[in-house]
DRENMITOR-348386 format. One record per residue (C-alpha): residue number from 1; residue in three letters; x, y, z. Coordinates in steps of 0.25 Angstrom, whole numbers. Layout:
<node num="NUM" residuo="ALA" xx="X" yy="Y" zz="Z"/>
...
//
This chain:
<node num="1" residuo="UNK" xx="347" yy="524" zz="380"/>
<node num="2" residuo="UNK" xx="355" yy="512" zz="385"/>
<node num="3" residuo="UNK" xx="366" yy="503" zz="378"/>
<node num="4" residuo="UNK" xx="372" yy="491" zz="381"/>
<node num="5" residuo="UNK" xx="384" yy="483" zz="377"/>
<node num="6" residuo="UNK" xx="383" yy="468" zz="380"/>
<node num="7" residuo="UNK" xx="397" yy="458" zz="378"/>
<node num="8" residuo="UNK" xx="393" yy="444" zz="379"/>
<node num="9" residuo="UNK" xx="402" yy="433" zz="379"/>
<node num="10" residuo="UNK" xx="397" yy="418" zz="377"/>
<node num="11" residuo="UNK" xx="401" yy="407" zz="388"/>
<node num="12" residuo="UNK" xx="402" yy="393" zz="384"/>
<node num="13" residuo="UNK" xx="406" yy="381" zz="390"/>
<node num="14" residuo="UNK" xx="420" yy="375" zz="388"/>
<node num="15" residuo="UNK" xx="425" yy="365" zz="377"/>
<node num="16" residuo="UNK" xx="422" yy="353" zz="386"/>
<node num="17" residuo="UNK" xx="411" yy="342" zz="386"/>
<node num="18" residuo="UNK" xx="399" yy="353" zz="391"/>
<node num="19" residuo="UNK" xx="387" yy="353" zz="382"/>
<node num="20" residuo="UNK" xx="388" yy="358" zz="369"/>
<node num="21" residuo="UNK" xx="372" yy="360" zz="370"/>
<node num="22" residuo="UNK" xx="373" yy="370" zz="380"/>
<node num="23" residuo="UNK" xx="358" yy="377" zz="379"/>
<node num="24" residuo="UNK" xx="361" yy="390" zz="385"/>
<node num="25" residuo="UNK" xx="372" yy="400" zz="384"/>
<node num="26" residuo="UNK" xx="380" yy="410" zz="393"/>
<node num="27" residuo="UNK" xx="387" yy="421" zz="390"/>
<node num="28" residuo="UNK" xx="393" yy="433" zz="398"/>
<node num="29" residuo="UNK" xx="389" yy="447" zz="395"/>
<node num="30" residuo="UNK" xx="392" yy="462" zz="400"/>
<node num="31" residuo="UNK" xx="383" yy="474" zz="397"/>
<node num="32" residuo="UNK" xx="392" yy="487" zz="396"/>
<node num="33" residuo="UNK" xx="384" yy="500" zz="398"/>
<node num="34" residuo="UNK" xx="387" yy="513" zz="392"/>
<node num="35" residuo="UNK" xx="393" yy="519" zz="405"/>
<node num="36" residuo="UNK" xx="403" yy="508" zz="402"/>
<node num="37" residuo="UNK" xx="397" yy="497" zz="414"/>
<node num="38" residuo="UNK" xx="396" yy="482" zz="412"/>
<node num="39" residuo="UNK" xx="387" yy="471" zz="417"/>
<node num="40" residuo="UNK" xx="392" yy="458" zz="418"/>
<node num="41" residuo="UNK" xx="384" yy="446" zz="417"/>
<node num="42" residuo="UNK" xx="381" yy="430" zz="413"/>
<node num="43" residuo="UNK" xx="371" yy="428" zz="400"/>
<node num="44" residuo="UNK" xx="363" yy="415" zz="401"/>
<node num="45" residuo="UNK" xx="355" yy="412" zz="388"/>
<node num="46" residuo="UNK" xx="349" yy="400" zz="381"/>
<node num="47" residuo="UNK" xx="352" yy="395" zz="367"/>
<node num="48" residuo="UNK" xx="344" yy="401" zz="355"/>
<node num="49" residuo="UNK" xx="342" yy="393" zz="343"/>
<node num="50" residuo="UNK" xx="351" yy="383" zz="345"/>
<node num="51" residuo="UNK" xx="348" yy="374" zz="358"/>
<node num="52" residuo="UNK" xx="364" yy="375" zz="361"/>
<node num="53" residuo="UNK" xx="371" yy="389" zz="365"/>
<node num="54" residuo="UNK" xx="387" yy="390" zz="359"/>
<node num="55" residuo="UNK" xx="389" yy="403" zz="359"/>
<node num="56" residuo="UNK" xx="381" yy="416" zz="361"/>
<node num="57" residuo="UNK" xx="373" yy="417" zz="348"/>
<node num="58" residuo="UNK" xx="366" yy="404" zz="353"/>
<node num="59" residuo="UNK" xx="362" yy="410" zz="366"/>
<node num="60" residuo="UNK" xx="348" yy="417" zz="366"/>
<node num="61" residuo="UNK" xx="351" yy="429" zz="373"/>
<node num="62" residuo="UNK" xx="336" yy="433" zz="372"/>
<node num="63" residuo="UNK" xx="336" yy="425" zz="383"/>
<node num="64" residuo="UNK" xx="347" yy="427" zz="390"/>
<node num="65" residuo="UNK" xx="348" yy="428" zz="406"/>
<node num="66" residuo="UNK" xx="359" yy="435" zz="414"/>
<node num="67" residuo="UNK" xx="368" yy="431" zz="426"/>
<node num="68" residuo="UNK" xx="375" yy="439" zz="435"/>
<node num="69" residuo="UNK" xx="388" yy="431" zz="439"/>
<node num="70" residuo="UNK" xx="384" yy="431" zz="452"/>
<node num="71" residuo="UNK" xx="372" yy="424" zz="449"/>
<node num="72" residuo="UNK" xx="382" yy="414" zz="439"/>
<node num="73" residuo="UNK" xx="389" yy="412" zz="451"/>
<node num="74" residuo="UNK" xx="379" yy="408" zz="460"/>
<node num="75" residuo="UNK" xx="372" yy="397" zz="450"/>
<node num="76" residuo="UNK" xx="387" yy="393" zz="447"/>
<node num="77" residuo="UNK" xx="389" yy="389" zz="461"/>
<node num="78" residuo="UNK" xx="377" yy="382" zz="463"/>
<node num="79" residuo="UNK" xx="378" yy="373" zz="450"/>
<node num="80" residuo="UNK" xx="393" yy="371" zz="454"/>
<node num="81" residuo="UNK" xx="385" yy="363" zz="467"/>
<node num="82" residuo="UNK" xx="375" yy="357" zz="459"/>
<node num="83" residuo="UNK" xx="383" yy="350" zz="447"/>
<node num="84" residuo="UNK" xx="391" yy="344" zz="459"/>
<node num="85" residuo="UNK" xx="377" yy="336" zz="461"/>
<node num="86" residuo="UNK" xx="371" yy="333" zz="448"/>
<node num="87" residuo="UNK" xx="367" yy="319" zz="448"/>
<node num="88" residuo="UNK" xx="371" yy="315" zz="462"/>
<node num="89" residuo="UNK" xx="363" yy="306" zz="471"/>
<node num="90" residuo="UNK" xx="354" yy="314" zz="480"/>
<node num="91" residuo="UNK" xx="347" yy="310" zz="493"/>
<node num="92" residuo="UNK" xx="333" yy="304" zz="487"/>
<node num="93" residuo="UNK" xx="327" yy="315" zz="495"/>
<node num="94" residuo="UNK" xx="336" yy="326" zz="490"/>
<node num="95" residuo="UNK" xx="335" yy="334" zz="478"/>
<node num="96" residuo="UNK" xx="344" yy="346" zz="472"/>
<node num="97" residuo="UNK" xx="338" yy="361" zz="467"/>
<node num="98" residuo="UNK" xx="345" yy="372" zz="463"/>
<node num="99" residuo="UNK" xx="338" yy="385" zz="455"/>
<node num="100" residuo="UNK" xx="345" yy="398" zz="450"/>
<node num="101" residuo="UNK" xx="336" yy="409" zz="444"/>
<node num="102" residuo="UNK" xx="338" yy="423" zz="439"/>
<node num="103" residuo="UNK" xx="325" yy="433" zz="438"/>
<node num="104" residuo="UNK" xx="327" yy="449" zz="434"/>
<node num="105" residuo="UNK" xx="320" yy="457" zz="443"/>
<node num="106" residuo="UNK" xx="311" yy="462" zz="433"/>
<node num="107" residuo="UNK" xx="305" yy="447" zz="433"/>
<node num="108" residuo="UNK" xx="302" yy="447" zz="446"/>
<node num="109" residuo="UNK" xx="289" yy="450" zz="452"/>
<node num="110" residuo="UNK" xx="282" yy="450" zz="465"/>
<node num="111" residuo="UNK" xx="270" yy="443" zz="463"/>
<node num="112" residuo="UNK" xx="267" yy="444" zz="480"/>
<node num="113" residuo="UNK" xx="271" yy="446" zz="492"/>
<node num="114" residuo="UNK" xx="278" yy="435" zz="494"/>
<node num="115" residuo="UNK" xx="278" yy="430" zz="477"/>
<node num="116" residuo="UNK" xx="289" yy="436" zz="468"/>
<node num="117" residuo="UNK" xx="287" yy="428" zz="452"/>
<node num="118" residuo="UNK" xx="302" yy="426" zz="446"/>
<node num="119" residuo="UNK" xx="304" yy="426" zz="432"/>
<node num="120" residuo="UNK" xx="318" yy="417" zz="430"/>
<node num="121" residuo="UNK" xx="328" yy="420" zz="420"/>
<node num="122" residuo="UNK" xx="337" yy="410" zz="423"/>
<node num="123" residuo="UNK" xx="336" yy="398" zz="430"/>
<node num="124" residuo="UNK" xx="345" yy="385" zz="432"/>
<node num="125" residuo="UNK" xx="339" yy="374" zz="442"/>
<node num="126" residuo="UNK" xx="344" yy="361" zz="446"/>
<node num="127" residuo="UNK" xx="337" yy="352" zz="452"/>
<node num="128" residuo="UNK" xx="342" yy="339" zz="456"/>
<node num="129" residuo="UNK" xx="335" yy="325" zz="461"/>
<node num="130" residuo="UNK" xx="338" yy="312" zz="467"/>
<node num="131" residuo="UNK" xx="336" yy="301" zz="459"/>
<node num="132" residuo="UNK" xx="325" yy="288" zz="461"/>
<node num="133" residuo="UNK" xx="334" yy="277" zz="467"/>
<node num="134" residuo="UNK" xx="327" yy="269" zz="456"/>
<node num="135" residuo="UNK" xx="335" yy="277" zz="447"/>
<node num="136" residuo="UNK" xx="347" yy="277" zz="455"/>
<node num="137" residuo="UNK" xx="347" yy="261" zz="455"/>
<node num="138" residuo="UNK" xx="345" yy="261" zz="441"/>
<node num="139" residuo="UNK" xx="358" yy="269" zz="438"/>
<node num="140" residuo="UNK" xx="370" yy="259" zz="432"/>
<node num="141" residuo="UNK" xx="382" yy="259" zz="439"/>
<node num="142" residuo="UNK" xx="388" yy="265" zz="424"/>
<node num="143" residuo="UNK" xx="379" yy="277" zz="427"/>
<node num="144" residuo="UNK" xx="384" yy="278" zz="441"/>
<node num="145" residuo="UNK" xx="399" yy="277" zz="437"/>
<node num="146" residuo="UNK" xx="398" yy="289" zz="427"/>
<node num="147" residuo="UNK" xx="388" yy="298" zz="434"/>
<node num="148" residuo="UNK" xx="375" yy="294" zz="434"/>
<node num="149" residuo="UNK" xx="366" yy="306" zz="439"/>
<node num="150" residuo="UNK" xx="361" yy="299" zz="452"/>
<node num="151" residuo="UNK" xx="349" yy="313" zz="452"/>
<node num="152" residuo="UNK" xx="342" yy="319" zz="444"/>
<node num="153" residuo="UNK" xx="344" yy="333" zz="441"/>
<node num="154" residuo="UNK" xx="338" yy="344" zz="433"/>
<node num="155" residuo="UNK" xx="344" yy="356" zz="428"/>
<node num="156" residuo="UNK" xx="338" yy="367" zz="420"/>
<node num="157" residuo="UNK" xx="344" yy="382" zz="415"/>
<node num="158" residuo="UNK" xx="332" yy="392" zz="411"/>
<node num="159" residuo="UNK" xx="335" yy="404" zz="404"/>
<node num="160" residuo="UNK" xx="327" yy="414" zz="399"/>
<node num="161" residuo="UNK" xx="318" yy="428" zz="401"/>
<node num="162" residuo="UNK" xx="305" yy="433" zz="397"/>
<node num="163" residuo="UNK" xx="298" yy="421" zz="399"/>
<node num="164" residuo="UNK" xx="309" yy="414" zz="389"/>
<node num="165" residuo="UNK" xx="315" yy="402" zz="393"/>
<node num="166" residuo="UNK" xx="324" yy="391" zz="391"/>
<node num="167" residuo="UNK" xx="327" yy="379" zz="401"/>
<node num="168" residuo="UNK" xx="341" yy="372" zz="397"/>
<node num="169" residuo="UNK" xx="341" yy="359" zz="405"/>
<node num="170" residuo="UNK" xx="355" yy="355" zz="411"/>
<node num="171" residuo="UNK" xx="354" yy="341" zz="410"/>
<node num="172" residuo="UNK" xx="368" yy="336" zz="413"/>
<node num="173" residuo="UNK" xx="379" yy="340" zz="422"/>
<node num="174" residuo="UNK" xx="389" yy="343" zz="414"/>
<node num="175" residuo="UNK" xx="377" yy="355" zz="408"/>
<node num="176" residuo="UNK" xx="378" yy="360" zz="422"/>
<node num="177" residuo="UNK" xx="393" yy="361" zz="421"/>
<node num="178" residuo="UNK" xx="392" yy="370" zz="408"/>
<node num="179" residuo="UNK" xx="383" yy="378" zz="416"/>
<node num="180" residuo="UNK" xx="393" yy="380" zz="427"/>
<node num="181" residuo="UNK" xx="405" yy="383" zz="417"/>
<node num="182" residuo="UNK" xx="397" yy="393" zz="410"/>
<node num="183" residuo="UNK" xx="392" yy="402" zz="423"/>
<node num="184" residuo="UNK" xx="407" yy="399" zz="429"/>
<node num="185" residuo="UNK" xx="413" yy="405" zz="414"/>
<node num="186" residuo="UNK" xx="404" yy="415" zz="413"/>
<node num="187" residuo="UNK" xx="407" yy="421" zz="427"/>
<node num="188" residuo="UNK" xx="422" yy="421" zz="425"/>
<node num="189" residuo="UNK" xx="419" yy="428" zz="411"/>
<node num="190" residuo="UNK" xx="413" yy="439" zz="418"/>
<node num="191" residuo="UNK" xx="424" yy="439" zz="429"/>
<node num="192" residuo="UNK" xx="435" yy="438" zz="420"/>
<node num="193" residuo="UNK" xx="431" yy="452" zz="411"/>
<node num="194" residuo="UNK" xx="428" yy="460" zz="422"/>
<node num="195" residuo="UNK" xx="438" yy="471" zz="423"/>
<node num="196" residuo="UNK" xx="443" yy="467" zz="407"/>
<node num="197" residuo="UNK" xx="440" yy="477" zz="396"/>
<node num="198" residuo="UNK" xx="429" yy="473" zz="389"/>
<node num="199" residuo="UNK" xx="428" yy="468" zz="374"/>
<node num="200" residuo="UNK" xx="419" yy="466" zz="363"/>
<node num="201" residuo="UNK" xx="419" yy="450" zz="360"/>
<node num="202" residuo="UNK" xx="424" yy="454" zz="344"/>
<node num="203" residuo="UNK" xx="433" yy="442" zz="340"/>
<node num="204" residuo="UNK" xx="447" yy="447" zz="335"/>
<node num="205" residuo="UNK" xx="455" yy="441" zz="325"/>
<node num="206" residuo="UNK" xx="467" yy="432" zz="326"/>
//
């Protein structure tokens, strides 16, 4: 016989311009054991019925993935570089790629020697291209005042398990930006209850 208590609370972007569309959800969550020990982690999920996520009954947790916050942290640091580049010019020659991936052990499997087969979880990749000079020249000089990408870059969040999955496209910068404020909240939730007394999430009258 086993039990297991989880608390989850929902993480969700600031009252600011970020999307109101967001597809996805985050939320942190701790397992509590009967010998008393907790386990700490991130929960990424896509939206169920809805195509936005709000709150945590919008998020399909059927298909939700966990995140260490070592491993929020290192994704973190590696868009914090990468939203510094969106749309700038790159050399015509150059090009930009970034992949993160998470796979459970259990979905990994030695197919050779020198083959192992992967099946992904989670996956954020970023790729990023120089754009034609045609396309460049064709640019107005309003488009290069307020920001016109000069590249062209390509941003995809996949979520999912059992051979179920859901690819939200991050198609603008500032969709990049939510991402980073959610991981960066969602680490410093964690951080800030370690030590604290743990409650049940039951609202209280005022």
């Amino acid at each position: 016989m086993s039990s297991n208590l989880t608390i989850m609370k929902y993480i969700g972007p600031d009252n600011s311009s970020y999307s109101h569309y967001q597809q996805y959800g985050v939320a942190t969550a701790v397992d509590i054991k009967d010998d008393a020990s907790q386990v700490r982690y991130i929960l990424f999920a896509p939206y169920a019925k809805k195509r936005h996520v709000k709150n945590l009954d919008d998020m399909l947790m059927s298909m939700s993935v966990p995140l260490t916050t070592d491993q929020a942290k290192t994704l973190t640091k590696k868009l914090k570089v990468l939203i510094g580049n969106w749309g700038k010019a790159l050399d015509e020659n150059g090009a930009i790629f970034y992949k993160f991936s998470i796979t459970p052990e259990h979905k990994q499997k030695q197919i050779s020697k020198n083959v192992i087969s992967q099946q992904f979880v989670f996956e954020f990749s970023f790729s990023q291209f120089p754009k034609k000079k045609a396309a460049v020249n064709l640019m107005t000089l309003d488009e290069i005042i307020f920001g016109q990408d000069q590249s062209f870059t390509d941003v995809n969040l996949t979520i999912g398990r059992d051979n179920y999955f859901k690819t939200i496209k991050i198609d603008k910068k500032e969709n990049l930006q939510v991402l980073i404020f959610l991981l960066d909240q969602a680490v410093k939730d964690i951080a800030d209850q370690i030590g604290k007394e743990l409650k049940l999430p039951l609202k209280t009258d005022t």
